[in-house]
N, CA, C and O atoms as a printed pandas DataFrame, in Angstrom:
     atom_number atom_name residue_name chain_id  residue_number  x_coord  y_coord  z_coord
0              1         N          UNK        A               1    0.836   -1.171    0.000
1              2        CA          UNK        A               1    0.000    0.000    0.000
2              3         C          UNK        A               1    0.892    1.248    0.000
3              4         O          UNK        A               1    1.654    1.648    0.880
4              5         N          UNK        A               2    0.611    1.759   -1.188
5              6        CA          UNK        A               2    1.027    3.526   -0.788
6              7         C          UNK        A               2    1.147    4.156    0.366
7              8         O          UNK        A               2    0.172    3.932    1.082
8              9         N          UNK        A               3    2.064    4.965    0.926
9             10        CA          UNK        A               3    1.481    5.647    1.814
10            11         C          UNK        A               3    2.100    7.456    1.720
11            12         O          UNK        A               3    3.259    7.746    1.425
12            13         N          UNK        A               4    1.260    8.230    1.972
13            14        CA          UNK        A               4    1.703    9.503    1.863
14            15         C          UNK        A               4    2.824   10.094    2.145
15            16         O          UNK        A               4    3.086    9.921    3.335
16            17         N          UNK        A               5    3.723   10.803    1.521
17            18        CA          UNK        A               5    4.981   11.104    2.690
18            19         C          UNK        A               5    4.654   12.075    3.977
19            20         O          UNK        A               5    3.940   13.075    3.892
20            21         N          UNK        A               6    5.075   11.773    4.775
21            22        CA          UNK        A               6    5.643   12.574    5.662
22            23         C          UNK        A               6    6.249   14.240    5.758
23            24         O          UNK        A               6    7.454   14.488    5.807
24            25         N          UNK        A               7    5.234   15.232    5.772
25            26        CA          UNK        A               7    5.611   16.971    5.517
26            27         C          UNK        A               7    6.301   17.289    6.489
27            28         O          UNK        A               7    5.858   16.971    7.592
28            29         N          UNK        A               8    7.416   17.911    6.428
29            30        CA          UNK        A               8    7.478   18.830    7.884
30            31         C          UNK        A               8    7.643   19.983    7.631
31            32         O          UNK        A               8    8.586   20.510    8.221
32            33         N          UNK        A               9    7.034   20.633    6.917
33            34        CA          UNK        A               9    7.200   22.322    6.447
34            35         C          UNK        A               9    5.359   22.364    6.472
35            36         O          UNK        A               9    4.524   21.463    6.382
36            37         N          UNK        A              10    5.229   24.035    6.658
37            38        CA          UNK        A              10    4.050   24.403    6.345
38            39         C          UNK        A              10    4.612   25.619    5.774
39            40         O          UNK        A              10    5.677   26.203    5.979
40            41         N          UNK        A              11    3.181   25.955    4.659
41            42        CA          UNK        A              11    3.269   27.215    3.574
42            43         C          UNK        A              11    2.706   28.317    4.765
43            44         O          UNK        A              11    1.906   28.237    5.697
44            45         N          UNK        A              12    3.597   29.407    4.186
45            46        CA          UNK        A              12    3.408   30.436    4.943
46            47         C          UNK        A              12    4.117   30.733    5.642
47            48         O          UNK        A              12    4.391   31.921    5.812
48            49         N          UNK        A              13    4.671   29.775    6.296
49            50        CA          UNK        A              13    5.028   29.762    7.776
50            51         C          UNK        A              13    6.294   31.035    7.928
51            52         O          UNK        A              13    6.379   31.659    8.986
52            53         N          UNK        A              14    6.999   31.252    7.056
53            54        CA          UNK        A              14    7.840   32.389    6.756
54            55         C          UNK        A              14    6.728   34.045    6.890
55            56         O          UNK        A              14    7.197   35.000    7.509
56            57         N          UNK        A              15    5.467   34.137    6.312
57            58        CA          UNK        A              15    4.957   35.246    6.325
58            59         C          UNK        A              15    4.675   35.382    8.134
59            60         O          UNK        A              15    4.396   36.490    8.593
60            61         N          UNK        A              16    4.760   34.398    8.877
61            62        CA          UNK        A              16    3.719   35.019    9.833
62            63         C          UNK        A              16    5.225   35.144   11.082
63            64         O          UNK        A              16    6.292   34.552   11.244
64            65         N          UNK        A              17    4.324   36.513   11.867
65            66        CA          UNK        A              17    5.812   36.660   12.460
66            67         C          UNK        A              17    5.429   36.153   13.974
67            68         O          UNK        A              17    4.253   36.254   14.321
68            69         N          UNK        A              18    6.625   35.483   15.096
69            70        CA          UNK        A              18    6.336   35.811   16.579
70            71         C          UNK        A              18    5.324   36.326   16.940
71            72         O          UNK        A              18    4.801   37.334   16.465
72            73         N          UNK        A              19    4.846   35.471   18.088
73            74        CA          UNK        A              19    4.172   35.475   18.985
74            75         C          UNK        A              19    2.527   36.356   18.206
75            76         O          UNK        A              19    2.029   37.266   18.869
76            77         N          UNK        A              20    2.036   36.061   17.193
77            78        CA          UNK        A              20    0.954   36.531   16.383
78            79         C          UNK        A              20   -0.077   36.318   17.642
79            80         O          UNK        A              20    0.187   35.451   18.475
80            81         N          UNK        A              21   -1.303   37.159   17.769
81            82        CA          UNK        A              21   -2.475   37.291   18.054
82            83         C          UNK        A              21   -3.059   35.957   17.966
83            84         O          UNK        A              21   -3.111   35.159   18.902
84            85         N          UNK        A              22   -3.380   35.814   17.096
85            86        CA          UNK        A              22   -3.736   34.650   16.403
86            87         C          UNK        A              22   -2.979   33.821   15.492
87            88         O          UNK        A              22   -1.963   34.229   14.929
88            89         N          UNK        A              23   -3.600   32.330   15.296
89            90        CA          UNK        A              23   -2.720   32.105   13.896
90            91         C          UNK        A              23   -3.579   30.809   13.509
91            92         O          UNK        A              23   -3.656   29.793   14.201
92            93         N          UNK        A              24   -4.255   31.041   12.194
93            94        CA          UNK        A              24   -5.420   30.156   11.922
94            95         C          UNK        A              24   -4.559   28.448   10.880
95            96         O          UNK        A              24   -4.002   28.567    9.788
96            97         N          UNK        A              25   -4.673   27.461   11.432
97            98        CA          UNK        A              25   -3.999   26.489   10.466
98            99         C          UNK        A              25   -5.007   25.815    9.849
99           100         O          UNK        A              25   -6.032   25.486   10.445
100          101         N          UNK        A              26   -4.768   25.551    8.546
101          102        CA          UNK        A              26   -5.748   25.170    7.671
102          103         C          UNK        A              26   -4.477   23.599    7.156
103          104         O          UNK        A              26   -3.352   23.155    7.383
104          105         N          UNK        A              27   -6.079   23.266    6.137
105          106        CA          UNK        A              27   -5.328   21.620    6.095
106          107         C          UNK        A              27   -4.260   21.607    4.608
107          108         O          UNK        A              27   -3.192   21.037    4.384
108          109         N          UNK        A              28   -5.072   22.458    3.830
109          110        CA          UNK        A              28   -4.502   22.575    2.770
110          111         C          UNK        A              28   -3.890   24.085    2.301
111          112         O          UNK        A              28   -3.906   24.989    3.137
112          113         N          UNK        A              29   -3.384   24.322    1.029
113          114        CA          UNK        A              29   -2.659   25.399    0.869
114          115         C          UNK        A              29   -3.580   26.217   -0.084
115          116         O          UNK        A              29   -3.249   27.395   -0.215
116          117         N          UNK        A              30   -4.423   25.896   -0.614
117          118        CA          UNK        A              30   -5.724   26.285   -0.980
118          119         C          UNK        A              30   -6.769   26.915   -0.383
119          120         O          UNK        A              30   -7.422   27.889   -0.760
120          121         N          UNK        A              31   -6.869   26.099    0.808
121          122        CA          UNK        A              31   -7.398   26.903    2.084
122          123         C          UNK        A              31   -6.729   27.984    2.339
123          124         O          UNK        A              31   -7.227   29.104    2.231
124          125         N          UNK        A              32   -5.390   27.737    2.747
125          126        CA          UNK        A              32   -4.260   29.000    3.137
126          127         C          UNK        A              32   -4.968   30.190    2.601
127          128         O          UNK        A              32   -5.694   31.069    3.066
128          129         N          UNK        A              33   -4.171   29.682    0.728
129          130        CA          UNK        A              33   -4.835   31.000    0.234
130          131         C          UNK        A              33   -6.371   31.885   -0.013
131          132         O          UNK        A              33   -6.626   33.002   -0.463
132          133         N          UNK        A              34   -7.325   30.600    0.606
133          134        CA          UNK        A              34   -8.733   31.535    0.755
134          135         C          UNK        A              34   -8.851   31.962    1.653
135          136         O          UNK        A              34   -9.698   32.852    1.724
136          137         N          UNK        A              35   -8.090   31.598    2.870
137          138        CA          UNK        A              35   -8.279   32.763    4.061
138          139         C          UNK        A              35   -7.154   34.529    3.952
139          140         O          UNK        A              35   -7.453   35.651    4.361
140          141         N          UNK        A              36   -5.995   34.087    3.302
141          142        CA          UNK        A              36   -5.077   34.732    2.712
142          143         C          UNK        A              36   -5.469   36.340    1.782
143          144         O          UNK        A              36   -5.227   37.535    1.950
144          145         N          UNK        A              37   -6.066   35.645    0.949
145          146        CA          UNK        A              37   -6.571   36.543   -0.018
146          147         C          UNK        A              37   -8.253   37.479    0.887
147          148         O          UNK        A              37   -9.074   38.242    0.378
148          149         N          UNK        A              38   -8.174   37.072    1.977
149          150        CA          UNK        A              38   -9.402   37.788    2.146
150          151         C          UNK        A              38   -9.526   38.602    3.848
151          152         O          UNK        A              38  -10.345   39.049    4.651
152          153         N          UNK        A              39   -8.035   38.377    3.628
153          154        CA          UNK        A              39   -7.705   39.198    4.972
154          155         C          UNK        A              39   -6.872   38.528    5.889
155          156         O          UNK        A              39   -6.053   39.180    6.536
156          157         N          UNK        A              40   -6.966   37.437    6.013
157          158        CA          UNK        A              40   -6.427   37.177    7.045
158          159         C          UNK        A              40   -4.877   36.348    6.931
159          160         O          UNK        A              40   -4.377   35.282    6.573
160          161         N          UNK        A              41   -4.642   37.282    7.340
161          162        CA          UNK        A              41   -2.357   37.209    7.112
162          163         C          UNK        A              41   -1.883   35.964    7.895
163          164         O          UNK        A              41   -0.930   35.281    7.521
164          165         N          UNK        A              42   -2.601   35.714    8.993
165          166        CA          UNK        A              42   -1.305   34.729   10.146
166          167         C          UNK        A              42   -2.165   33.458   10.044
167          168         O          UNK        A              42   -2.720   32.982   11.034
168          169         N          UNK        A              43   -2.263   32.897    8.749
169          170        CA          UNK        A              43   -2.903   31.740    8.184
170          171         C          UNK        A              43   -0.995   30.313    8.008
171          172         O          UNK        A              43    0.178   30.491    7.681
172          173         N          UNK        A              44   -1.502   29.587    8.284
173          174        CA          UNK        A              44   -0.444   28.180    8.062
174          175         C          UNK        A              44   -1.336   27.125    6.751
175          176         O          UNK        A              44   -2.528   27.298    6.499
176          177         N          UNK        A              45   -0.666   26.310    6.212
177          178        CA          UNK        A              45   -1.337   25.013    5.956
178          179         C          UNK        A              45   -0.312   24.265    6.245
179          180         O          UNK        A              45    0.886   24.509    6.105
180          181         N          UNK        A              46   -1.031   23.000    6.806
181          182        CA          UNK        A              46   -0.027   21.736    7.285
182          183         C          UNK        A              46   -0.295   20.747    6.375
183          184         O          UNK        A              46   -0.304   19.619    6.867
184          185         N          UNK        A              47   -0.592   20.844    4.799
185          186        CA          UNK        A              47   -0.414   20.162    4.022
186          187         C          UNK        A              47   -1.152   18.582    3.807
187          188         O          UNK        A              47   -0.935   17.708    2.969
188          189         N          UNK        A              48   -1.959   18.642    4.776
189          190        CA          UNK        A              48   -2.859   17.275    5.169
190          191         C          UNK        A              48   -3.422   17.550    6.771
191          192         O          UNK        A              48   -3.143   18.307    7.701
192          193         N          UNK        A              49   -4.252   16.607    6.528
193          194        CA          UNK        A              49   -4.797   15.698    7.989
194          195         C          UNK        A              49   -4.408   15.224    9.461
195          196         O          UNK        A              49   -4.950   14.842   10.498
196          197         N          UNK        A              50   -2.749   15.554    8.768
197          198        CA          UNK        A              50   -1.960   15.030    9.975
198          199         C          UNK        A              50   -0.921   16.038   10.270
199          200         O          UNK        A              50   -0.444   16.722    9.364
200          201         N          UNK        A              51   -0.482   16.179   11.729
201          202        CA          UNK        A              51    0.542   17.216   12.006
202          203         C          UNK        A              51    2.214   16.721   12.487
203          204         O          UNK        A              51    2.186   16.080   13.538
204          205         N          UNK        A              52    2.881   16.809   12.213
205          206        CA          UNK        A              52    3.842   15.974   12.146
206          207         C          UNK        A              52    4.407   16.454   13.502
207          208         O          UNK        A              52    3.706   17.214   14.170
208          209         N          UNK        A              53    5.689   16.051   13.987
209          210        CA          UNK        A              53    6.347   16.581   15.861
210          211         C          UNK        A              53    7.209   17.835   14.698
211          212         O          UNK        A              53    7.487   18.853   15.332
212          213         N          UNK        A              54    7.581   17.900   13.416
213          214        CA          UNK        A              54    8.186   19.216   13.307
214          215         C          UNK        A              54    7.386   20.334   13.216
215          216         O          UNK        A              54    7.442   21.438   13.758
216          217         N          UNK        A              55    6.522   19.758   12.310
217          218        CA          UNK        A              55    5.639   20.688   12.305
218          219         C          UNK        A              55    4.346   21.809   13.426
219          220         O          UNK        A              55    3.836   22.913   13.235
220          221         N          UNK        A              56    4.225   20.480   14.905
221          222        CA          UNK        A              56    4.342   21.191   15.886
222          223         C          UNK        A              56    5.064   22.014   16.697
223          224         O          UNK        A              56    4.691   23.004   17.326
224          225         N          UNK        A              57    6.465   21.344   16.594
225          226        CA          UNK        A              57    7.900   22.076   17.297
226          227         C          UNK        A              57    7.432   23.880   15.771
227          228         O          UNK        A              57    8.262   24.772   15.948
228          229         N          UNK        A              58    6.889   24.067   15.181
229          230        CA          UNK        A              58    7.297   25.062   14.505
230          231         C          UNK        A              58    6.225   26.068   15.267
231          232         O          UNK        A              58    6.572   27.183   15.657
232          233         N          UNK        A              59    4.864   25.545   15.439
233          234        CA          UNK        A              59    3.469   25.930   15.818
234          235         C          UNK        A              59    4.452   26.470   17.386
235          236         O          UNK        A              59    4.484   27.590   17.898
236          237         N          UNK        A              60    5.066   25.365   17.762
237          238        CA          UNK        A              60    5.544   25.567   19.271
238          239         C          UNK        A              60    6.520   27.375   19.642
239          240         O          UNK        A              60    6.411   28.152   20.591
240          241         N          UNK        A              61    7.632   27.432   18.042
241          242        CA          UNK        A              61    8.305   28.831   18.051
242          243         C          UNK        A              61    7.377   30.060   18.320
243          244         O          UNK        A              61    7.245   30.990   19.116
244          245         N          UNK        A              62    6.869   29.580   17.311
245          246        CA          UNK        A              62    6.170   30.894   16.782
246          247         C          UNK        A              62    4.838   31.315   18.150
247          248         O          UNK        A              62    4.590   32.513   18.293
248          249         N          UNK        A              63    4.266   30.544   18.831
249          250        CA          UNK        A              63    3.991   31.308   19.941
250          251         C          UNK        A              63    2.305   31.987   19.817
251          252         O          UNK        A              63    1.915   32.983   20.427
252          253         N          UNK        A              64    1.509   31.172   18.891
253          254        CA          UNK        A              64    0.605   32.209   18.706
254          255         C          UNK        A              64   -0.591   32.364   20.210
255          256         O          UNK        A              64   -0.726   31.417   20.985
256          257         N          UNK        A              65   -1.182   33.394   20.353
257          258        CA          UNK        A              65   -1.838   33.605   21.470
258          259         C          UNK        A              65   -3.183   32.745   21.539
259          260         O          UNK        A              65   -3.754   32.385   22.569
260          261         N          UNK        A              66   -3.520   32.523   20.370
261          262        CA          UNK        A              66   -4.684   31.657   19.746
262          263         C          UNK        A              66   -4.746   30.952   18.606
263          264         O          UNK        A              66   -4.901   31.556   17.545
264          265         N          UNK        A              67   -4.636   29.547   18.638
265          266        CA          UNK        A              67   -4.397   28.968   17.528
266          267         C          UNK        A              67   -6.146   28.530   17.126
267          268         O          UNK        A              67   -6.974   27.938   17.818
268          269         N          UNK        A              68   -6.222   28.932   16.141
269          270        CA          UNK        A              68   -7.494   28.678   15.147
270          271         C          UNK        A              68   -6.918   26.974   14.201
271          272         O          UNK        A              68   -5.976   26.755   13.439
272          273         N          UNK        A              69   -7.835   26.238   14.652
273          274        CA          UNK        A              69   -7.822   24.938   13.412
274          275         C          UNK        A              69   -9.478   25.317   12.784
275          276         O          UNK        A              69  -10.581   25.570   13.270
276          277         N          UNK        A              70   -8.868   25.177   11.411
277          278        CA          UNK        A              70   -9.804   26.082   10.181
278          279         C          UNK        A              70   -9.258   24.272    9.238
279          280         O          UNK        A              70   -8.977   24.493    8.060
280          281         N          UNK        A              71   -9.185   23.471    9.446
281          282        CA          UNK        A              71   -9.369   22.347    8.412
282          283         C          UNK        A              71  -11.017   21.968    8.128
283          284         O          UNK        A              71  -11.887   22.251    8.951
284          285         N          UNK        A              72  -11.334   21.207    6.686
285          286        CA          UNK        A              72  -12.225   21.542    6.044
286          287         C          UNK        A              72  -13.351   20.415    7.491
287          288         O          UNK        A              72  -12.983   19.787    8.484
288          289         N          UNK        A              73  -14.746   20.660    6.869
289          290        CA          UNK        A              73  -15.392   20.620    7.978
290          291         C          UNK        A              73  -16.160   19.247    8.102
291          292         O          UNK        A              73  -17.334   19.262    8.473
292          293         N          UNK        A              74  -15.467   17.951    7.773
293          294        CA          UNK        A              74  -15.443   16.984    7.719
294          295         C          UNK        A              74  -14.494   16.311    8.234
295          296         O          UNK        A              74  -14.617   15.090    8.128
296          297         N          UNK        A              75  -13.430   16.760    8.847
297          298        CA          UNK        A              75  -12.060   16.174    9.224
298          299         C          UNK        A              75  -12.262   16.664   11.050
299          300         O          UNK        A              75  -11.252   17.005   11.666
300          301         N          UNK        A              76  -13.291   16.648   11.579
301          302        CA          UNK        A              76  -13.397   16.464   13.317
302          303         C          UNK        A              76  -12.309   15.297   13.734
303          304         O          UNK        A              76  -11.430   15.625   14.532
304          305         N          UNK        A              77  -12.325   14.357   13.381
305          306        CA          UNK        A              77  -11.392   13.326   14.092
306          307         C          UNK        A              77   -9.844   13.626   13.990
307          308         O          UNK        A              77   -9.043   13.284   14.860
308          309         N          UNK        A              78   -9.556   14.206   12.995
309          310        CA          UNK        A              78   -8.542   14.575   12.772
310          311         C          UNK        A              78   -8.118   15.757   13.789
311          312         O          UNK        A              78   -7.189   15.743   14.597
312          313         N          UNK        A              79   -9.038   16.765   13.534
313          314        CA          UNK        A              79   -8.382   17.554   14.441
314          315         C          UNK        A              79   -8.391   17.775   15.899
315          316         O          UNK        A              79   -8.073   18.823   16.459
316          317         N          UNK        A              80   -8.876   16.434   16.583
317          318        CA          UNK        A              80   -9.084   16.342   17.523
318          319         C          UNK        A              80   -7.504   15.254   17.880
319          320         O          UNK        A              80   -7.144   14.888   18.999
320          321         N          UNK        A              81   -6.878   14.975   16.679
321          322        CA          UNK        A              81   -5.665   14.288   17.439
322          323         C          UNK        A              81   -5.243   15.486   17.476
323          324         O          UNK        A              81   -4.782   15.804   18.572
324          325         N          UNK        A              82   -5.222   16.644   16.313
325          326        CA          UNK        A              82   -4.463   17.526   16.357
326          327         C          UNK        A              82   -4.422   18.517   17.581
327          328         O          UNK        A              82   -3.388   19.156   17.776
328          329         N          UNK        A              83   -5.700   18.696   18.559
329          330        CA          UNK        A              83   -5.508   18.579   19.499
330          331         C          UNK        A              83   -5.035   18.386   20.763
331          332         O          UNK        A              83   -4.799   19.188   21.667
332          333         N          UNK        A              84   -4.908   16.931   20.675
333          334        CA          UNK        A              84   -4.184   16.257   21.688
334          335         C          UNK        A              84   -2.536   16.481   21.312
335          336         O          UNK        A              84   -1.728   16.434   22.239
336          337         N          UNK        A              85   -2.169   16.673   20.227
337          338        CA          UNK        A              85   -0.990   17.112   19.894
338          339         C          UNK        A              85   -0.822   18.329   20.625
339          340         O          UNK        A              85   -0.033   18.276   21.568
340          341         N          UNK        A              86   -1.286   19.206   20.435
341          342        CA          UNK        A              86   -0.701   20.757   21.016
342          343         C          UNK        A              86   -1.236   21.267   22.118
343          344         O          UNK        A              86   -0.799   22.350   22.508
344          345         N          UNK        A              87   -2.162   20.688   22.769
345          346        CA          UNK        A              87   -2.565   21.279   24.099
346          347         C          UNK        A              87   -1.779   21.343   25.233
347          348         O          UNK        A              87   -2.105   21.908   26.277
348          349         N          UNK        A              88   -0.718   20.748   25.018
349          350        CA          UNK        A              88   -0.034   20.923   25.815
350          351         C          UNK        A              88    1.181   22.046   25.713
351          352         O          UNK        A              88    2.117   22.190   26.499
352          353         N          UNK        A              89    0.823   22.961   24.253
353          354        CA          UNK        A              89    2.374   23.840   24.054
354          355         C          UNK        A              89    1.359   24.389   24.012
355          356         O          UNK        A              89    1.393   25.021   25.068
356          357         N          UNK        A              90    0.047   24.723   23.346
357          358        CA          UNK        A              90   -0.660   26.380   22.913
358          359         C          UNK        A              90   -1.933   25.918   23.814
359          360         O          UNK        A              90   -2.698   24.960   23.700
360          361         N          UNK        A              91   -1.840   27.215   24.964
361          362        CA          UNK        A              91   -3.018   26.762   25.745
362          363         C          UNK        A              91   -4.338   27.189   25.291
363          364         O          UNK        A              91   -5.240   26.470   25.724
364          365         N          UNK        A              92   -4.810   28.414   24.340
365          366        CA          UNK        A              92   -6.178   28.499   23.492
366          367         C          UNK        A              92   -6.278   28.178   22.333
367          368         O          UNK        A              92   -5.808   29.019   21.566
368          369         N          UNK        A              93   -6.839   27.006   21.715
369          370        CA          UNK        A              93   -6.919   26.322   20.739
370          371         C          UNK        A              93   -8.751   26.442   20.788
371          372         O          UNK        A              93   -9.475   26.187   21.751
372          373         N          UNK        A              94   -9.070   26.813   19.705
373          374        CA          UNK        A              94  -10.462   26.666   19.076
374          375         C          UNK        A              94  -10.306   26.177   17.903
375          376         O          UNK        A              94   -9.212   26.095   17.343
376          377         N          UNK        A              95  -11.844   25.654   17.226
377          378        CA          UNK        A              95  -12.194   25.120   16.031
378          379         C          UNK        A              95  -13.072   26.285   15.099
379          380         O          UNK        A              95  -13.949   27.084   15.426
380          381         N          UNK        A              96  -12.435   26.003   13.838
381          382        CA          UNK        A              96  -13.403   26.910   12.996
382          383         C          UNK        A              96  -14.569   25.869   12.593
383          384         O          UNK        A              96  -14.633   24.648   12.740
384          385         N          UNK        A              97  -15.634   26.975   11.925
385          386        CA          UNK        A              97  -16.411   25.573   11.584
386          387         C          UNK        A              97  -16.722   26.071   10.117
387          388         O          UNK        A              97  -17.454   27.060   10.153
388          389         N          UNK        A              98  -16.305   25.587    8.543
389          390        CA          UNK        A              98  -16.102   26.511    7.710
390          391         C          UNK        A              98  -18.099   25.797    7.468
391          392         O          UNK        A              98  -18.686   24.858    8.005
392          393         N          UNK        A              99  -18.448   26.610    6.645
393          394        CA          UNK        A              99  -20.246   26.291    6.039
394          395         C          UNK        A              99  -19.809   24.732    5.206
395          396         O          UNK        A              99  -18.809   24.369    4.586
396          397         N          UNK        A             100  -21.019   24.129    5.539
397          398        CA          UNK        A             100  -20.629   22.184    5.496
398          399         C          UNK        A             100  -20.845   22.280    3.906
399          400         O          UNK        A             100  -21.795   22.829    3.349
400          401         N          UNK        A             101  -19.503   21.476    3.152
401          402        CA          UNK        A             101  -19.697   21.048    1.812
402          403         C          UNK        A             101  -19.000   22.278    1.786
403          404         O          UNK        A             101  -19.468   22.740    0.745
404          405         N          UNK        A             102  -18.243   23.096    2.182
405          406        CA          UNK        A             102  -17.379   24.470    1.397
406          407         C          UNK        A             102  -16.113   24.233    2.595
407          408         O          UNK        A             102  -16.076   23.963    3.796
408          409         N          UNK        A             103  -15.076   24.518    1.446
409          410        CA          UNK        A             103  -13.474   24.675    1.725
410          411         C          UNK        A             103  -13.518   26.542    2.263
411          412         O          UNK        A             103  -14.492   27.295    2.284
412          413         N          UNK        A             104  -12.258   26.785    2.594
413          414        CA          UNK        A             104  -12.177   28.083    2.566
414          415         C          UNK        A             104  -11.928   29.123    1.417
415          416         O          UNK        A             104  -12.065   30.345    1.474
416          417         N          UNK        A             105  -11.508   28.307    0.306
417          418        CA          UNK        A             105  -11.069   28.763   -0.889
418          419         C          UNK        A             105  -11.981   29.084   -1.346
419          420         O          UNK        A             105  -11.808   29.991   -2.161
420          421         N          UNK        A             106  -13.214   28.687   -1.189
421          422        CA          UNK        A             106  -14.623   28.373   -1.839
422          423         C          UNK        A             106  -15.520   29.411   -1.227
423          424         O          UNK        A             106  -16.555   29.764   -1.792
424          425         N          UNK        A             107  -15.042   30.005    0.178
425          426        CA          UNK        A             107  -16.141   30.770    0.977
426          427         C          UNK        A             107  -16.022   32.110    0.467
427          428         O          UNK        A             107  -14.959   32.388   -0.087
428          429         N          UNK        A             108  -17.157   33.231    0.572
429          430        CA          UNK        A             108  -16.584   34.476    0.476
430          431         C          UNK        A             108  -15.858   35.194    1.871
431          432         O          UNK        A             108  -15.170   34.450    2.570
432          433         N          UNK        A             109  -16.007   36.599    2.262
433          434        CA          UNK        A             109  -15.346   37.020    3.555
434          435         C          UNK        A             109  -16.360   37.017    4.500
435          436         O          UNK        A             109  -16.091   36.878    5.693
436          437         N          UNK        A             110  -17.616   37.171    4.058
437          438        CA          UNK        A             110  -18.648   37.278    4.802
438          439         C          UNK        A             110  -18.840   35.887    5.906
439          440         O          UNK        A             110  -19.312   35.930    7.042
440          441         N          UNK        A             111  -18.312   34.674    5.168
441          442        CA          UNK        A             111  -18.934   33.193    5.622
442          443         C          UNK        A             111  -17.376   33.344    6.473
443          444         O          UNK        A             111  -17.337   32.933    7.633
444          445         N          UNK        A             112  -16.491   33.767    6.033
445          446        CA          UNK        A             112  -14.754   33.262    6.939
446          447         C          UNK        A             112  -15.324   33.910    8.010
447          448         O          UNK        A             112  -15.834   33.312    8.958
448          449         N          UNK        A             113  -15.233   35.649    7.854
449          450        CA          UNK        A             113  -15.392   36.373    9.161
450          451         C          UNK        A             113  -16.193   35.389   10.383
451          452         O          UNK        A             113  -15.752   34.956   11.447
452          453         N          UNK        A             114  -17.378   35.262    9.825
453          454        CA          UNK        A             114  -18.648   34.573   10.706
454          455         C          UNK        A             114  -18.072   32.911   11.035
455          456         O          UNK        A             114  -18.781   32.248   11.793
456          457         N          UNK        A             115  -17.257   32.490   10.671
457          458        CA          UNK        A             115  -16.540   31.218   10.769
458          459         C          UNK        A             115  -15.484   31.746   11.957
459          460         O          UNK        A             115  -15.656   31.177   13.035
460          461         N          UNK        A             116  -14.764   32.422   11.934
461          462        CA          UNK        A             116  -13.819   32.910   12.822
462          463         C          UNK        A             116  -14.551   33.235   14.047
463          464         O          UNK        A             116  -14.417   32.802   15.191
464          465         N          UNK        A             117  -15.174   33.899   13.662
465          466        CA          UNK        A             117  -16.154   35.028   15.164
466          467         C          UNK        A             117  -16.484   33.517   15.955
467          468         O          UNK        A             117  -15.977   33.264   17.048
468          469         N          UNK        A             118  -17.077   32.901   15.496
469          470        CA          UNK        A             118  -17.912   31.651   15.975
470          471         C          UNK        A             118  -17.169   30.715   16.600
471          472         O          UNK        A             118  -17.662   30.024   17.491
472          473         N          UNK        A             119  -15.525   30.549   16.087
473          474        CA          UNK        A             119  -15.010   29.522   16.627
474          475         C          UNK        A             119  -14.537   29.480   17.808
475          476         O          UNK        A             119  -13.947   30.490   18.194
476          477         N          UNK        A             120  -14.681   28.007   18.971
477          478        CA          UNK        A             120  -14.717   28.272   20.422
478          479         C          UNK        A             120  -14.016   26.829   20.785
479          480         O          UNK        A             120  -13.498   25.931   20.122
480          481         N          UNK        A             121  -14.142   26.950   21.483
481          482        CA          UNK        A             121  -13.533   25.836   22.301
482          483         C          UNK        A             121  -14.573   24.898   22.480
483          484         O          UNK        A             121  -15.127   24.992   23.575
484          485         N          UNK        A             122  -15.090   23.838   21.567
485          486        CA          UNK        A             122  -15.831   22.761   21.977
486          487         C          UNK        A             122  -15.600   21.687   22.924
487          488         O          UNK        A             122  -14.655   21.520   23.694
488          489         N          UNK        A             123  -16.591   21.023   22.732
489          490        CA          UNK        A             123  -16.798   19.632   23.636
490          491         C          UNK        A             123  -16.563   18.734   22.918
491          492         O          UNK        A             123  -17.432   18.119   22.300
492          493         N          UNK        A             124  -15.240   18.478   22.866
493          494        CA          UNK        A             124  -15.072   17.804   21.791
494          495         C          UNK        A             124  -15.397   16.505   21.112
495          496         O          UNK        A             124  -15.473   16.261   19.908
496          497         N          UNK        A             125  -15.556   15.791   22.066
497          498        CA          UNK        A             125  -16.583   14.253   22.219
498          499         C          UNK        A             125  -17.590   14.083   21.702
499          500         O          UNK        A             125  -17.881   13.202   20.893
500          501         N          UNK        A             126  -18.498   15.262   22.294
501          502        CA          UNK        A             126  -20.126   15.299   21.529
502          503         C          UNK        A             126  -19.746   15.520   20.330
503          504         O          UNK        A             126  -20.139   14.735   19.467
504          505         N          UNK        A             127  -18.749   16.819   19.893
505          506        CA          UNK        A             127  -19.023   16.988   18.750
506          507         C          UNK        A             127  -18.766   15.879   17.859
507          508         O          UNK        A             127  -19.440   15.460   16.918
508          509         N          UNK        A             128  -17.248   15.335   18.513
509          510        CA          UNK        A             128  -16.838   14.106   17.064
510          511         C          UNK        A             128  -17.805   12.999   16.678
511          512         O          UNK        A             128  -17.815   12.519   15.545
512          513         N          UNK        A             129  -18.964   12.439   18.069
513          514        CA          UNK        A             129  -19.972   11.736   17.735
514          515         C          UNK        A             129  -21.422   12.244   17.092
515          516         O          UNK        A             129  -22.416   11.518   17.069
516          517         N          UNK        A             130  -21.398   13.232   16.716
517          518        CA          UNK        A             130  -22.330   14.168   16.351
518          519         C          UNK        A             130  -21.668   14.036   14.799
519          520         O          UNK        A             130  -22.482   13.450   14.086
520          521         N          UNK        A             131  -20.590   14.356   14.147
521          522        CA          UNK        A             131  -20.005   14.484   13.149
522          523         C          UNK        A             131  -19.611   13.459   12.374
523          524         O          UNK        A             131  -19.184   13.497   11.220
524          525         N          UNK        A             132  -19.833   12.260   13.302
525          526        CA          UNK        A             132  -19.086   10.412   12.650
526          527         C          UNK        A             132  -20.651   10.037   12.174
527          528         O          UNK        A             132  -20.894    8.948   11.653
């Protein structure tokens, strides 16, 4: 069986500087650029589903005050390892929730903004059995 390689870079990751306000990670680089192009600068993509230990050690430098996971809105399980990955380096972690059946590339600013505003710190249990 195939298996995907292994990333340890994310796009962007050069634009966004120390200790950002925020810093929204998306799954793909497509995403990147639909949150990108519509305002919002301290965007990552981690290139898939999965977050690698470099690619956290990078999430870990950079220090953001609030990490936003903005992956597409079918991948709950996923980002609930991604989760358990970083709760222990970034202590406010919320979920975006992008409009179901739309990427971010796909949204206008109106649906991101209201995607951002909205995202909180769930329960994460209910939600992933709510979402499977």
């Amino acid at each position: 069986m195939l298996q995907a390689p292994k990333i340890d870079i994310m796009s962007n990751i050069w634009g966004v500087i120390n200790t950002p306000d925020y810093l929204l990670l998306t799954e793909g680089i497509f995403d990147c650029f639909g949150w990108y192009k519509r305002g919002f600068k301290s965007v990552v993509a981690s290139y898939g589903k999965k977050l690698s230990d470099t690619q956290a050690s990078l999430l870990f430098k950079i220090k953001p005050k609030v990490l936003f996971l903005a992956w597409d809105y079918n991948c709950y399980p996923e980002m609930y390892d991604c989760f358990l990955k970083l709760k222990h380096i970034i202590a406010d972690i919320r979920i975006v929730e992008l409009p179901k059946f739309k990427d971010a590339d796909e949204c206008d600013k109106s649906e991101l903004i209201s995607a951002f505003s909205n995202a909180a710190k769930p329960s994460w249990f209910k939600k992933i059995l709510n979402k499977l």
